[in-house]
N, C-alpha and C positions, 0 to 999 in steps of 0.2 A: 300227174298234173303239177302237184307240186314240184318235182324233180325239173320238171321244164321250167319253172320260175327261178329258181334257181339257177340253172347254167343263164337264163334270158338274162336274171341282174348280173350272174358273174361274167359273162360276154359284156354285159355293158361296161362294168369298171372295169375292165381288163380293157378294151377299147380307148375308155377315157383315161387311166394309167398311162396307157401308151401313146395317145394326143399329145398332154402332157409333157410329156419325156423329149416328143418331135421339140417341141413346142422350147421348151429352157434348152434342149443340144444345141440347134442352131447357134443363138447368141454368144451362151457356153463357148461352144469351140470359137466363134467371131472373137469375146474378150481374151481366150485366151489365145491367138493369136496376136492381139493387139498388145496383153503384156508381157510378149516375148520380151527378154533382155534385151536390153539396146547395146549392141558392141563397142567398143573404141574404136575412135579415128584412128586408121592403121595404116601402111604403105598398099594394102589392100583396097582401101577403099577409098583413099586421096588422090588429089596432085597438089605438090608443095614449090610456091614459087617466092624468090625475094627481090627484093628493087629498091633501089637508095631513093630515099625522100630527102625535101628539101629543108624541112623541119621536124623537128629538131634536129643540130647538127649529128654528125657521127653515128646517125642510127639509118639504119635496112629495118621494113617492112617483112616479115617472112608470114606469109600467107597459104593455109590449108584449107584446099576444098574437096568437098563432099562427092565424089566422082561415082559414087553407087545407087542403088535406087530404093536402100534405106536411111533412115538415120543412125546418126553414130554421135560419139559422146569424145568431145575434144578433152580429156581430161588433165590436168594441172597446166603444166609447162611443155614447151618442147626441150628434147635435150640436144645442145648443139655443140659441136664439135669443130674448129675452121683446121683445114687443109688435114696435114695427120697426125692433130695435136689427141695426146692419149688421154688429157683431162676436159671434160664440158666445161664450158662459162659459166659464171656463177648467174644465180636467178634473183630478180627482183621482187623480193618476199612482200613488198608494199602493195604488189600489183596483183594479189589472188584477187576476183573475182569473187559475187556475192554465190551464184551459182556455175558447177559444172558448162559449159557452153555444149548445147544439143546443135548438130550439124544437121538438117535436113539436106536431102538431095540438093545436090547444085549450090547449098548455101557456104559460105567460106569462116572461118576463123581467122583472128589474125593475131602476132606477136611481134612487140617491137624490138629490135633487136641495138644496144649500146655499141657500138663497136669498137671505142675507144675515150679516151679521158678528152674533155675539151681543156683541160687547163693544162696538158702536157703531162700529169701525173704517172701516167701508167708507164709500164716496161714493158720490156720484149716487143718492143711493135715493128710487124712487117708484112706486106701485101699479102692478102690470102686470096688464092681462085676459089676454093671449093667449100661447101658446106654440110656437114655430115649432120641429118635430123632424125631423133630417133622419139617416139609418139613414147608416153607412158598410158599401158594396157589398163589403167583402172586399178592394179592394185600394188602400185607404184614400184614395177617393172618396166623397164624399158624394151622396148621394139626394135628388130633390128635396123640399121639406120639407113636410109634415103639419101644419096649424094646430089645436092643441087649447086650447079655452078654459078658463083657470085658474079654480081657484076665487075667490072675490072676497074680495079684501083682501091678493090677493098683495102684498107687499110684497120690492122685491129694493135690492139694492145692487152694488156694485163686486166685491164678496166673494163674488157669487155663483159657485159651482161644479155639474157633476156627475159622479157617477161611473161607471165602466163598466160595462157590465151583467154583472148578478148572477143566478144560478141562483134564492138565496132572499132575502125581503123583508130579514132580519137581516143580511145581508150588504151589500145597497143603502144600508142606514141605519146602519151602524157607523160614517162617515165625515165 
């Protein structure tokens, strides 16, 4: 008799041990699913377009969205390249951002891009068609690059710059 009270209480906590156990996996696995790493915006999981605005002068709009069905992490700057020049544009160090920009599905980032000096200052300036974008992976690596074709009449110079990515358009083109 005793012996049966016995296995009766240890069938009970062995039962409840293992309610328990159902009970914290669930969620368990949910959180960690949820704190998977979030990857960089990469030619994988974008579409990258640019278009001349009307202000400020001398600047393209170059815009990266989210074309996957997670989020991704736009992280610094783009690095850009016009036609098949071997050096990137220099970056607008004033324009980091307070944080990282998270890209949800469907949502865009955006970076303004200087194309040329407005007061004539810059050199070497001459119509570029093409734009080579390349994402920085996170641990300030570059990605291999993305050719988008500029609108016609780009015109760039010496002074071309861009800035980091920006949550909103107003933000891209203050610079």
């Amino acid at each position: 008799m005793r012996t049966a009270r016995i296995t009766t209480t240890g069938l009970a906590l062995a039962a409840a041990l293992l309610a328990g156990t159902a009970a914290t996996t669930a969620p368990a696995q949910a959180a960690e699913r949820e704190s998977a790493p979030i990857p960089a915006c990469s030619l994988a999981n974008t579409t990258t377009t640019v278009q001349n605005v009307s202000r400020p002068i001398n600047h393209q709009l170059l815009t990266v969205t989210n074309s996957s069905s997670e989020p991704c992490f736009a992280y610094g700057h783009p690095h850009l390249a016009f036609d098949a020049a071997q050096n990137v544009v220099s970056v607008v160090d004033d324009s980091v951002p307070q944080a990282v920009v998270t890209l949800e599905p469907g949502q865009s980032a955006y970076a303004g891009i200087n194309l040329s000096a407005a007061d004539g200052s810059g050199t070497d300036g001459h119509y570029a068609s093409v734009l080579r974008v390349s994402f920085d992976d996170g641990d300030g690596t570059e990605s291999r690059a993305r050719t988008v074709t500029l609108p016609e009449g780009t015109w760039v110079d010496s002074k071309a710059a861009v800035t980091y990515w920006q949550s909103e358009v107003e933000d891209a083109l203050k610079w």
